[in-house]
C-alpha positions in Angstrom: 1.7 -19.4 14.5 -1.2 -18.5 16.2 -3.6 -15.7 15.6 -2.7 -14.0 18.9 0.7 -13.7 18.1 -0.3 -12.5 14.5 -2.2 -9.4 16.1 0.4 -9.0 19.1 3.6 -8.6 16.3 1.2 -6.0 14.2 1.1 -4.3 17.9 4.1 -4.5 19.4 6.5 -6.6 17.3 9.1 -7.0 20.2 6.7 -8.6 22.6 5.1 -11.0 19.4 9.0 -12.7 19.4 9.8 -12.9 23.3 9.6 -16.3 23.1 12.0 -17.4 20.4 15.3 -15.6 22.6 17.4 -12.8 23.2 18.6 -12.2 19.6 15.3 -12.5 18.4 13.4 -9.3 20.2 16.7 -7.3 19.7 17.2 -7.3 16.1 13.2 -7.2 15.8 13.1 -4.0 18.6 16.2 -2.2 16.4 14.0 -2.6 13.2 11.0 -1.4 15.4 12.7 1.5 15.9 13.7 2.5 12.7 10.4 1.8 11.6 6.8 0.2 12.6 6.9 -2.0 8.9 10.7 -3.6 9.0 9.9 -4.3 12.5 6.2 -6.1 11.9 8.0 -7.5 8.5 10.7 -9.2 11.0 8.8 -10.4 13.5 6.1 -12.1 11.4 9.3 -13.5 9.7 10.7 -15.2 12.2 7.0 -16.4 14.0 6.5 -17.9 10.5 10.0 -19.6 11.0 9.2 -23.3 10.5 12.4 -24.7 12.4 11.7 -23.2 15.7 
């Protein structure tokens, strides 16, 4: 996980996850729209994901 991505998920966590698929930035954009933590929580979660 690089530091780039680190900054870009506390940004705009959609655009931090567009890499790991479809599934990913959807359920990451739904929490980023119920709230700016679950969705920075999530994607940071699945960056820090060791088996992708």
């Amino acid at each position: 996980m690089s530091i780039w991505r680190v900054i870009l998920s506390i940004i705009c966590p959609p655009l931090a996850v567009i890499g790991k698929g479809c599934g990913s930035i959807l359920i990451v954009f739904l929490l980023w729209l119920c709230g700016w933590v679950p969705g920075v929580i999530a994607a940071l979660v699945i960056l820090n994901n060791p088996k992708n």
